[in-house]
N, C-alpha and C positions, 0 to 999 in steps of 0.2 A: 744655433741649435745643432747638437749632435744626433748622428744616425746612426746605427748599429746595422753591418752588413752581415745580411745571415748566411751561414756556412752553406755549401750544397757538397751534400755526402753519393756516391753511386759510381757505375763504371759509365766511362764515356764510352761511342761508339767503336774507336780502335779499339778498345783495351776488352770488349764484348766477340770484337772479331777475336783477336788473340786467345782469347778465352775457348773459344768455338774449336778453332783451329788446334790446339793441346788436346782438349776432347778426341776430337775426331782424328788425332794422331795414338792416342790411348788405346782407343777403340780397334784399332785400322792391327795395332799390334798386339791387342788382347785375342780377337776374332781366330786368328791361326791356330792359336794356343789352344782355346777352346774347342776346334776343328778336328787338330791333332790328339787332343784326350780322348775326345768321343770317338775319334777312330782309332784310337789303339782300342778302347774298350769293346768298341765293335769286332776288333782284329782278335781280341783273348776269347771275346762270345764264339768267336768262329771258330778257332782251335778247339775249344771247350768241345763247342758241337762233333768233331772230328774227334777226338779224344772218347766221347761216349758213341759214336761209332766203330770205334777200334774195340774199345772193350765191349760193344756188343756182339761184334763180330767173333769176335778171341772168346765170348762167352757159349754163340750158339755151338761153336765148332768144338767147344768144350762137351757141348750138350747132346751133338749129334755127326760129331766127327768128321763133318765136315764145312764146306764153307756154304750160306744162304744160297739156294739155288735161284741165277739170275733167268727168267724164264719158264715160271712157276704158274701153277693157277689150275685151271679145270678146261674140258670139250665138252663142248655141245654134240652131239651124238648125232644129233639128227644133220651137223651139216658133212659136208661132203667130207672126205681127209683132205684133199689137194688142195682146200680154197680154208680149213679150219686154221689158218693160223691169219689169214685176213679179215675175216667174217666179223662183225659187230651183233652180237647176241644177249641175249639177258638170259640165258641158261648157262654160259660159259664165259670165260675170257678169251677164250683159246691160246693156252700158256704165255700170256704176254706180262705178267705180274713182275715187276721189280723185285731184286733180291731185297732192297727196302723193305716189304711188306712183310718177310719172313723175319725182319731182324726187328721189329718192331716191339714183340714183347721182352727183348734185350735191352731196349734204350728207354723202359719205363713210361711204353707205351700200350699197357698189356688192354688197358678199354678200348681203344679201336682196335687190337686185334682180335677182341674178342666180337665187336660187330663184325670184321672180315670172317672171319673162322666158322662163324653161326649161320643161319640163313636167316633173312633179314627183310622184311616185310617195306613193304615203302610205302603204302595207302596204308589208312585206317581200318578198312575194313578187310584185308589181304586180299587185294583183288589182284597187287600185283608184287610177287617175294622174289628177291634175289639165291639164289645159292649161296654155300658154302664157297668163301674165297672168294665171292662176287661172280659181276657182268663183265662184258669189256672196260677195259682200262680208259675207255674213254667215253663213257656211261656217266653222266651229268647228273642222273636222277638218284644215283648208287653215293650216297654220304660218304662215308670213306674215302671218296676216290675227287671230293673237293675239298677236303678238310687239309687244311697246313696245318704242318705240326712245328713248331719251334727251333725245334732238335736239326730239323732238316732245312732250314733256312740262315742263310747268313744277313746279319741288319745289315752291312753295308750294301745288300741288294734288294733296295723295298718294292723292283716291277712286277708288277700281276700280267699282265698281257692277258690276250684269251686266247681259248674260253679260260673258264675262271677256276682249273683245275687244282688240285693239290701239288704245289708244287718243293723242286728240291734245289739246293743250291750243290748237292754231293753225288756224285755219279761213279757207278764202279767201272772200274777196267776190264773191259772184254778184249783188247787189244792193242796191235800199234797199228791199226787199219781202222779206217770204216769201210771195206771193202767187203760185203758180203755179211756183214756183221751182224743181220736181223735174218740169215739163213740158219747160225751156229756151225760149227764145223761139219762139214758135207763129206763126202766119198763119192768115187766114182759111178756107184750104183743111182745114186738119190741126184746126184747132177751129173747129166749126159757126160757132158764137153769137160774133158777130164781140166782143160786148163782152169773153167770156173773151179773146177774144185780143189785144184792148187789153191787157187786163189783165196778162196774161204777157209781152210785148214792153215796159212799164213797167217792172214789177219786175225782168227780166232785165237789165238794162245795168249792171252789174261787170265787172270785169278779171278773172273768172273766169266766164261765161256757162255755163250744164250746155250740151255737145255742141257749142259753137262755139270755134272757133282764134281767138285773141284774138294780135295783137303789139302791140306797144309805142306804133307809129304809129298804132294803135287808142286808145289812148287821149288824147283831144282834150285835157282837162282840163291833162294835163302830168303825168309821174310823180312830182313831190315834191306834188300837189295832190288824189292821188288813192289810195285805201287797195286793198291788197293784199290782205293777210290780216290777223285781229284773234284777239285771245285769248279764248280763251271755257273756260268751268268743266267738271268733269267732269258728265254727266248721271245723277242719283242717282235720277228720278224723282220730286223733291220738289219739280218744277215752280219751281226757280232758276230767275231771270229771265239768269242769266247763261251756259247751257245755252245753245247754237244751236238757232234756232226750226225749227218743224214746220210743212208746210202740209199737216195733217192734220184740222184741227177741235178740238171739244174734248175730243176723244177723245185726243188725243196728251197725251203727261208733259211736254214740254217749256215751261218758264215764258214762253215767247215767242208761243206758239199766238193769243193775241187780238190779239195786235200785228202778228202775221205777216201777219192779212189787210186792213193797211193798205194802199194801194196806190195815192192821189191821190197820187202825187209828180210833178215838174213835167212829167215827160214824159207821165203817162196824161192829167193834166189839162189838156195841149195836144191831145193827140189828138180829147178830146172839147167843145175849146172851152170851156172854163172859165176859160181864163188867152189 
C-alpha cells in the first residue's frame, strides 16, 4: 500500500526571524529620512515666517517712515509716573507692547489688530472693557494677548510653558547687551549714577531701541549688515541659553541672565576711554 506525503508550504522559524530583522533594518533607515523631510519643511515654514516679517516690517516703514516702535501701548493716568512702567493695570499697558503688535496688520493679521486697536469689552454685559491697545501685556483675561498666531511660531518649537500666553519664536534686536535693556536709553538726568547710564545708552543701540523711533536712515551700518530680529526658543524655565535674556539678576529663569550683564561692547568702552 502506497502513501502519498503531503507538501508543508510556510516560513520556518529562522527564515521569520530573518524576515523581522530586514524589516526592522528598513524601518531603522527609512525613520531618518522621514525625520530629515519634516524638518526641512519645518526649517522653509520658518524662513517663510521670517520673510513675511521682513516684508512687514519694509511695508510699515513704507507706511510710516519708520520702523514698528518696540515699546508701544498706552498709561494709566491714575498710576504714579515712577512706578507706570511696572504697574499691571486694565486701563493701560504702560508702554510695554511689542513692536510685534504694531506689525501685525503688515503680516495679514489685520482681525486681531483690529480687536487690539478698538476697545474691547470681555463680559457680556460690559461690565468689564479693555482700552484701545489693551491692558498689561500680561493680562490673561485680554484675548489678544493669548492668542498664537502662526506667522509668529516656528513648528520646530511646539512648547507652551506658562502661563499660556501668546507666544513668539522671533524677537527683535534692541541690542548687544541685556544690560539695562527694559530702561531704553537713559541720560544722565533720568539716571543719577552717570555710569548706569553709560551703561544703558551702550547696550541700547539696535534697530529696535525700547521707546525710541528708529528709521532706516538710522541705521549707519546698512540694512544687509545689520540684524533685525533673531529666533529664539520657547521659555520653559529650564534656564535654555536660547530663551531671550533677562535684565533681572539671578533671580530670573532665563538662560541668558549672566550674559546679559555684559556690557563692554565698543561703544561703552569708548565712552569711558578704554579703546
Amino acid at each position: 500500500m502506497n502513501s502519498k506525503q503531503t507538501a508543508q508550504f510556510g516560513f520556518t522559524l529562522v527564515e521569520l526571524l530573518v524576515v523581522i530583522a530586514i524589516i526592522g533594518v528598513l524601518v531603522g533607515l527609512l525613520l531618518p529620512a522621514v525625520q530629515a523631510a519634516r524638518e526641512a519643511a519645518r526649517r522653509m515654514s520658518c524662513s517663510n515666517n521670517f520673510k513675511q516679517l521682513g516684508l512687514g516690517i519694509h511695508n510699515y516703514h513704507s507706511a510710516y517712515k519708520q520702523l514698528p516702535q518696540h515699546g508701544s501701548g498706552t498709561v494709566d493716568e491714575n498710576i504714579t509716573p515712577n512706578v507706570r512702567s511696572w504697574r499691571a493695570t486694565p486701563n493701560g499697558n504702560m508702554l510695554q507692547l511689542s513692536m510685534l503688535v504694531a506689525v501685525t496688520p503688515f503680516i495679514e493679521q489685520q482681525a486681531i489688530w483690529e480687536q487690539i486697536s478698538n476697545p474691547n469689552d470681555y463680559n457680556k454685559d460690559g461690565t468689564v472693557d479693555f482700552p484701545a491697545m489693551g491692558p498689561s501685556h500680561g493680562n490673561i483675561n485680554y484675548a489678544p494677548w493669548v492668542t498664537e498666531l502662526p506667522t509668529l511660531r516656528c513648528p520646530s518649537d511646539p512648547g507652551t510653558g506658562l502661563p499660556a500666553l501668546g507666544r513668539t519664536n522671533y524677537a527683535a534686536c534692541l541690542g548687544d547687551s541685556g544690560r539695562r535693556l527694559h530702561d531704553g536709553p537713559r541720560n544722565n538726568a533720568l539716571l543719577v549714577k552717570s555710569n548706569p547710564s553709560k551703561q544703558s545708552r551702550a547696550a541700547n543701540r539696535g534697530a529696535f531701541v525700547k521707546y525710541k523711533r528708529t528709521a532706516f536712515r538710522d541705521v549707519l551700518d546698512g540694512l544687509s549688515n545689520t540684524i533685525l530680529m533673531a529666533e529664539i526658543a520657547t521659555d520653559l524655565g529650564d534656564k535654555d541659553t536660547r530663551t531671550i535674556s533677562n535684565d533681572v539678576g539671578a533671580k530670573g529663569n532665563s538662560g541668558q541672565v549672566s550674559s546679559a550683564l555684559v556690557h563692554d561692547n565698543p561703544s561703552y568702552c569708548s565712552q569711558n576711554g578704554m579703546i
